[in-house]
N, CA, C and O of each residue as an XYZ file, in Angstrom:
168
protein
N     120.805     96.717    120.777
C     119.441     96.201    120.913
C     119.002     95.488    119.635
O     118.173     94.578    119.664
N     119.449     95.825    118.766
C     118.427     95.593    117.313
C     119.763     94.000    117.134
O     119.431     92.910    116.669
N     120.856     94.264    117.525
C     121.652     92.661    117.484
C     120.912     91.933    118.156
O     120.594     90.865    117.633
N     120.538     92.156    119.128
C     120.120     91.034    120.081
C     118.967     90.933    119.744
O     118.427     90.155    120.531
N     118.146     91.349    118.874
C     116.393     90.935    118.033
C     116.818     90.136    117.078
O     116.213     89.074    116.930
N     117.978     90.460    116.188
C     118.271     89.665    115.284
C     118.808     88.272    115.852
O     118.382     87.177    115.485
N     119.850     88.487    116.841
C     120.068     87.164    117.487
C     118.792     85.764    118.265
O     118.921     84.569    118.530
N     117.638     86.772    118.383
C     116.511     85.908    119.380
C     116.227     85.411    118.379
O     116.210     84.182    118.438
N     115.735     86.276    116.478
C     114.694     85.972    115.462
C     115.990     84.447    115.131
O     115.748     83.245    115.247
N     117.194     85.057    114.751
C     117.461     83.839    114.066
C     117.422     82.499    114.865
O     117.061     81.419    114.397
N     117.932     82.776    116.389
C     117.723     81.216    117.189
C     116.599     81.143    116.612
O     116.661     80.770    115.440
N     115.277     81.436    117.141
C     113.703     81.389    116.531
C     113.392     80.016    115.332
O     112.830     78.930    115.196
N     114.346     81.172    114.566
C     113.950     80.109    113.048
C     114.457     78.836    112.921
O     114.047     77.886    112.255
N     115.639     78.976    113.832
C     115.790     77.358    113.755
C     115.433     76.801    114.569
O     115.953     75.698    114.399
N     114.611     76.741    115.794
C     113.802     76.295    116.372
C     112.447     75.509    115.828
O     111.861     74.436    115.968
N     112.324     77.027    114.964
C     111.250     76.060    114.403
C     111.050     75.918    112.854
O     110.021     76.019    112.187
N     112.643     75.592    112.396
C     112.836     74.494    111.345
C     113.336     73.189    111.768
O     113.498     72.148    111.131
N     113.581     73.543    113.228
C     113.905     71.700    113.836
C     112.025     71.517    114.475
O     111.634     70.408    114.839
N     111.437     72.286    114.497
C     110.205     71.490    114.715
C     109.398     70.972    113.713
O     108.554     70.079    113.792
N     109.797     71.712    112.651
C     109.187     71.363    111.078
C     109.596     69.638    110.617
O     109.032     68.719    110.024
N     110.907     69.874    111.288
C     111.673     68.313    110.855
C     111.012     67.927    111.578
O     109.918     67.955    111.014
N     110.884     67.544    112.528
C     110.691     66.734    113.880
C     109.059     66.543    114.132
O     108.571     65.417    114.223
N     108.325     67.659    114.228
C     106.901     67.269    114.478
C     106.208     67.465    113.542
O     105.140     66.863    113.663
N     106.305     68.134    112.472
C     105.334     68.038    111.010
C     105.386     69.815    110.809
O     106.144     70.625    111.343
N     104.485     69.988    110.018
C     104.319     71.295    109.816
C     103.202     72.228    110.960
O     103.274     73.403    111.319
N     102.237     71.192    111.302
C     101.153     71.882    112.341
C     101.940     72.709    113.840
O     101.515     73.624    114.546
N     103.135     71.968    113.896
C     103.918     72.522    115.351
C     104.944     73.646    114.696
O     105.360     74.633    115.302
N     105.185     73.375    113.663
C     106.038     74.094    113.290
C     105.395     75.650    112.735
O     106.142     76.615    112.901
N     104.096     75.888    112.117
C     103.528     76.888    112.356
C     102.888     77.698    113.242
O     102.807     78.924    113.167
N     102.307     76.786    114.322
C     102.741     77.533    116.127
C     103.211     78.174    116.622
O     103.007     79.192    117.283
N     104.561     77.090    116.068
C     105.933     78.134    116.558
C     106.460     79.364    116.214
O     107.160     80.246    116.712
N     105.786     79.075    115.028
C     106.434     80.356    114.140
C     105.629     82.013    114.794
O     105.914     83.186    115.038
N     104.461     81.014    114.826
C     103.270     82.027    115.398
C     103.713     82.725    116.358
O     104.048     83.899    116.198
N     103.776     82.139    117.436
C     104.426     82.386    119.030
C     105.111     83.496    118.120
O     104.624     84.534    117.675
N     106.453     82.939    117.970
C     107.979     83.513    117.647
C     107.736     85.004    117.031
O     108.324     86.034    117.361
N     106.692     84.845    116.027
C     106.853     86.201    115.093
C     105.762     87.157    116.436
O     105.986     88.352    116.632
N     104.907     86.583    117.040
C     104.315     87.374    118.495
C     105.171     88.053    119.143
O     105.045     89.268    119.297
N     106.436     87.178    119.747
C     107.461     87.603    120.943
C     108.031     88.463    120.049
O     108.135     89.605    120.497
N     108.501     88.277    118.761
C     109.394     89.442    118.392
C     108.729     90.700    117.801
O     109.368     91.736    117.983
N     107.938     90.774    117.342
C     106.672     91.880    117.115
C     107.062     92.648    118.400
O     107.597     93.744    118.233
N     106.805     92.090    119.994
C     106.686     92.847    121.054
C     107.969     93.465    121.443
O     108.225     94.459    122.123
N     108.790     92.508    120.754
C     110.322     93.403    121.170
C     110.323     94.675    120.100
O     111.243     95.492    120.114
């Protein structure tokens, strides 16, 4: 279980260090937002 949190967090981060590249920083702290939400709940 705790692999597969680590496996969701790290996809996660690069998700949204390709949104950081790609849409600026405003999407890219969103995401992060969301991300650190969903994994909090796991």
């Amino acid at each position: 279980m705790a692999g597969l949190i680590a496996m969701s967090y790290v996809n996660n981060v690069l998700v949204a260090v390709f949104a950081f590249q790609f849409f600026g920083s405003q999407v890219a702290a969103l995401a992060a937002c969301t991300i650190f939400r969903t994994t909090s709940e796991l």
